[in-house]
Residue, then its C-alpha position, 0 to 999 in steps of 0.5 A: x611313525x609310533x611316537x614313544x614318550x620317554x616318561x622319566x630317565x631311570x636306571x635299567x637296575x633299579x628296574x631289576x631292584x623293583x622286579x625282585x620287590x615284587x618278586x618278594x611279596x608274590x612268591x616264597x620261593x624266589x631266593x637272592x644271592x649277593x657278591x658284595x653289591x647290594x647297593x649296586x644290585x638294588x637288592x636293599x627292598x629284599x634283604x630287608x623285607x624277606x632276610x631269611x631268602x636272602x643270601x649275601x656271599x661276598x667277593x666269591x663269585x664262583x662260590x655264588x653260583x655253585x650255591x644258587x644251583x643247590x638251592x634249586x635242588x630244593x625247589x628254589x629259584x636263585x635269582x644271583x646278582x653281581x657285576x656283568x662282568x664277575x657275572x659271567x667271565x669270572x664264573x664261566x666255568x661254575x655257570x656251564x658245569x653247574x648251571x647250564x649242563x646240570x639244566x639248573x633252574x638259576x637265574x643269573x642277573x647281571x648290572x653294569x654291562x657294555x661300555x656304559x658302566x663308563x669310569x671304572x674302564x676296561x677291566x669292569x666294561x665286558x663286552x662279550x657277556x651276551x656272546x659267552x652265555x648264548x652259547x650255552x646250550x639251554x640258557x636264555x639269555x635277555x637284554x632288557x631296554x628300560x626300567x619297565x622292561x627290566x622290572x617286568x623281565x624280572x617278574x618273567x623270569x621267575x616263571x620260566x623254567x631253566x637256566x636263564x641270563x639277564x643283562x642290564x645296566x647302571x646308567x640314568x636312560x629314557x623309561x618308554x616302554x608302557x609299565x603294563x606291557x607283558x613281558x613274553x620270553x624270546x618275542x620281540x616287540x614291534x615299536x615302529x612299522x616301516x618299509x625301508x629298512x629293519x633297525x634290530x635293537x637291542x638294551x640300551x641301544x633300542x632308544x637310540x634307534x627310535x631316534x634314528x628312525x625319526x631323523x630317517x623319516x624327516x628325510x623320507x626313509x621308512x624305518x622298521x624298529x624292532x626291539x629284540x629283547x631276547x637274544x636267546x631264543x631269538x625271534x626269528x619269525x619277526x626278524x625274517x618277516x620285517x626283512x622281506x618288507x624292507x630287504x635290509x637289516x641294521x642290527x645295533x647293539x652295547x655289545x662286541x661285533x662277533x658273538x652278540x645279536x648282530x651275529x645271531x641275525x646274520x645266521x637266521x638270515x644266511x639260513x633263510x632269506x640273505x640280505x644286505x646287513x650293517x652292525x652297529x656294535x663295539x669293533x673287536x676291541x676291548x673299552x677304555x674309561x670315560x663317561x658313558x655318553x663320550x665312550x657311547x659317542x667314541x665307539x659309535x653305539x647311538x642314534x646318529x651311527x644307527x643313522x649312518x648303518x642304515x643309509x649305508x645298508x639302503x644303499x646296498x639293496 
């Protein structure tokens, strides 16, 4: 098994934060538009080095996202930037009509999603985000591991034409991805090689399956781990691939268990080849507050249920 080292906990954010930084020197045209959370968004570096391309909204959210998509008429590209949560649900509306239907060049980026946004509870905890937007016809929509993925889907971005989502979180989580590893929109990366079965992961949840994969080797399991970083379009010839080897799926994700990558798997496997499949994912219900590794632990989104998913669905082949 492929060892991944994790080279200093950051917050998958500031990995966004470091992306627009760059962003900022290497392309006039990229545009940042704020509700009222620089701090939290790591827009601090932007504002400061580039203040004429920077836009600070306030709580106005659908405001926001109606200004992001004028300003591509213009041959800008508005990166916006709040909330999962105010990122999506609060702006539904603004985001299809204006956005998606009118195929608008905005880049909707999104911080403190899933459970993991930990303290500030349901209310702030959306866990149908990934669900909302890939519904979307013409959105992309993207589910970043660590902080070097985040940075470098941040840069990607600003080179791929059309409407796209960019989901990331706050918490500290383990940096394993190599700084230097291209980010190619909606290709997934194979971590670890296996026969037994395919682990599909995805954000916070990639880590977690590497784990698991290790416990499944010390007991003579093979795993397969894949991380799908785009959800949207999903890599379904990586995903049938690894599942003719191994003849069964584990898919785990900070996501609920309708709409999100478990849902997206199932289809591609329904329409191909069917194969025994586990989900690992928030059961149908809303979060609660709590810190992130004791709402993580709660609802069975780590390494261990990953485990657990995995033995489960060996067992059914």
């Amino acid at each position: 098994m492929k060892k991944y080292t994790n080279t200093g906990s950051k917050d998958t954010r500031s990995g966004f934060g470091a992306g627009m930084t760059e962003l900022g020197q290497t392309n006039e045209n990229v545009v940042a538009l704020c509700a009222d959370l620089i701090g939290s968004l790591k827009f601090d570096d932007f504002k400061k080095n580039h203040p004429e391309r920077f836009f600070q909204i306030g709580i106005a959210e659908a405001n926001m996202i109606g200004i992001a998509a004028g300003l591509t008429i213009g041959g800008k590209i508005p990166f916006t930037g709040t909330f999962a949560n105010f990122s999506t649900g609060r702006v539904y509306d603004q985001i299809r009509q204006s956005v998606a239907y009118s195929e608008k060049n905005v880049k909707i980026c999104a911080s403190h999603a899933g459970l993991t946004l930990g303290e500030d509870g349901a209310t702030h905890q959306i866990l149908e985000d990934i669900g909302l937007m890939k519904m979307l016809p013409g959105m992309t929509v993207i589910n970043t591991c660590d902080y070097n993925q985040t940075k470098a889907a941040t840069i990607a971005l600003a080179k791929h034409q059309g409407p796209a989502y960019l989901r990331f979180g706050r918490p500290v989580v383990p940096n394993f991805t190599p700084a230097d590893e291209e980010f190619v929109i909606g290709k997934a990366i194979m971590l670890n090689e296996g026969t037994d079965v395919t682990i599909v992961a995805t954000g916070h949840l990639v880590w977690e399956a590497l784990i698991a994969a290790e416990a499944l080797e010390a007991k003579g399991i093979s795993a397969e781990v894949i991380n799908i970083h785009t959800i949207k379009p999903l890599d379904e010839e990586a995903i049938l691939k690894s599942v003719a080897k191994t003849g069964c799926v584990v898919t785990a994700e900070e996501h609920n268990i309708l709409g999100g990558l478990g849902e997206s798997v199932s289809r591609v496997l329904a329409l191909n080849t069917p194969a025994p499949q586990e989900f690992v994912a928030v059961n149908d219900s809303f979060g609660e507050s709590g810190t992130p590794e004791q709402l993580m632990e709660k609802y069975k989104l780590n390494n261990q249920a990953i485990f657990a998913a995995a033995e489960k669905v060996i067992a059914r082949k």
